[in-house]
C-alpha angles and dihedrals in degrees: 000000000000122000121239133202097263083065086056083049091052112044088040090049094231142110120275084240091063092046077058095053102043082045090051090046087235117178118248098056109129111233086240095053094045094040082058091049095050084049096052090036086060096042091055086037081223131194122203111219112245094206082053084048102054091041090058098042102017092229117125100220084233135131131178137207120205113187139161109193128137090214123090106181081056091051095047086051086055103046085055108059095043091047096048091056095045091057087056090062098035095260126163106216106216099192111210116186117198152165111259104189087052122118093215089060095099085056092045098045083045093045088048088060103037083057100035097037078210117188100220142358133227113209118209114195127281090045090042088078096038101121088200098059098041091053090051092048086052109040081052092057087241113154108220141174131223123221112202098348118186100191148038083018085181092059099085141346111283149185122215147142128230100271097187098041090056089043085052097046095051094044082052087060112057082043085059089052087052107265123147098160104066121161118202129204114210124222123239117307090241094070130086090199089070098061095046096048086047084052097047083049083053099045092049089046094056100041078061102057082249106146104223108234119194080216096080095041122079131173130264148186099209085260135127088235095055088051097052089050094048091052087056094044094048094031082054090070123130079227103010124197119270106223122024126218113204118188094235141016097256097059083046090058091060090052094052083053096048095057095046083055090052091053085245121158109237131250088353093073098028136010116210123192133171147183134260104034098233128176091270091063095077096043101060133089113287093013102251136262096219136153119267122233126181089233097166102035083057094063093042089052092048093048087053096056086048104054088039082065104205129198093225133036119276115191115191127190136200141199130268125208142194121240109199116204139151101290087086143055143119122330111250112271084244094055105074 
């Protein structure tokens, strides 16, 4: 039979109100109490009813996660990290996609909570500047977290990293090599994250003496296929860059595929390098020099602010990193 939580009670030698507690990770437990309920909680190998659960604290055990990305290597990054930490508290991750530029998005993220009775929200750019969604969340009294924000940084607690200093850096970085012709490939105009990564290529670019020129630069969604349009745009080029930067991997991809389709050596005719360090990074040919960020840590760390519940807004950022791998190196001796 299942055991319920009296057994807990009995075999810890406290009340039923205490194994709550120590469940709930309530405060004024005593280390030696709590330490006797989670033995007794893995000896029965015991299960607290969520339904039980909602009905005594009125809390539905419940989080969810509304997001709008084209990428998916970036969406299963962020999944994860919400979802391991809420394993660790005994969350269930309820995963919304949606459409954040809709007009309809007030009523969807309403109509989430009227049906989920969720305890909290996580917000994934570009939803986390969607004005809609954030006055419905709060008329509704719904905490809720912001992952990469771009505005109205007071409104609420968030996680982010320093988009234009690791644009910078990478850009930096194929200077360094020897490129002066760099085109740049900018991420979907939802997101806040692509302005500021177009700023941080231009600022690079102007700490170096390098004239910015709109030629070299070409619009993209975060998709393989913009990133595909915007290589033969650039590649097109009566003198075309030498090396392309593409605001995430996936746009990068499409580059990379781009130039195998032109016959081109890589990265001897061309370097390639993009942003996020996904999965996919280190599958492609030649495995790509990208920007690492920590993807998954940000929406832990924004799940833990979350469930911490604080009065005022934390916001909380991490580092970046480069990863440096064979898709760049120095332009041909020929190409300048």
């Amino acid at each position: 039979m299942r055991a319920t939580i009296k057994d807990v009670s009995a075999i810890a030698g406290v009340s039923t109100k205490t194994v709550s507690r120590v469940l709930n990770k309530e405060r004024y437990v005593s280390d030696e109490t709590r330490l006797r309920v989670e033995a007794a909680v893995a000896q029965l190998n015991f299960r607290p009813s969520a339904a039980a659960r909602t009905l005594a604290g009125r809390r539905s055990f419940q989080i969810a996660l509304i997001y709008d990305n084209h990428s998916p290597h970036y969406i299963h990054q962020i999944q994860t990290g919400v979802w391991a930490r809420c394993i660790e508290e005994g969350v269930r991750l309820l995963a919304q996609p949606t459409d954040a530029a809709s007009t309809q998005l007030a009523d969807e993220v309403g109509g989430l909570i009227d049906q989920t009775q969720v305890d909290g929200v996580i917000l994934s750019s570009p939803v986390t500047d969607a004005a809609a969604a954030l006055d419905e969340l709060e008329r509704r009294g719904i905490p809720y977290v912001r992952i990469s924000p771009g505005t109205d940084h007071g409104r609420s607690s968030s996680v982010s990293m320093d988009d234009v200093q690791a644009a910078d850096e990478m850009t930096s970085h194929l200077i360094a090599l020897g490129h002066r012709r760099i085109g740049f490939i900018i991420g979907h105009t939802n997101h806040t994250a692509s302005d500021l990564r177009l700023y941080g290529y231009r600022r690079a670019l102007d700490r170096a003496g390098i004239d910015f020129e709109p030629k070299y630069v070409r619009q993209g969604q975060f998709d393989f296929a913009s990133g595909e349009a915007a290589a033969d745009r650039l590649l097109d080029l009566p003198i075309p860059p030498t090396a392309i930067f593409a605001s995430n991997d996936d746009m990068a991809a499409g580059v990379l595929t781009v130039a195998h389709r032109r016959g081109m050596s890589l990265p001897r005719d061309l370097s390639v390098a993009g942003f996020d360090d996904t999965a996919l990074a280190g599958q492609l040919w030649p495995p790509l020099t990208t920007v690492r960020q920590p993807t998954r840590d940000l929406a832990y760390a924004a799940t833990d602010l979350l469930f911490e519940g604080q009065e005022a807004p934390v916001h909380r950022r991490l580092a970046h990193e480069l990863v440096l791998r064979a898709s760049t190196t120095a332009p041909r001796p020929d190409a300048s």
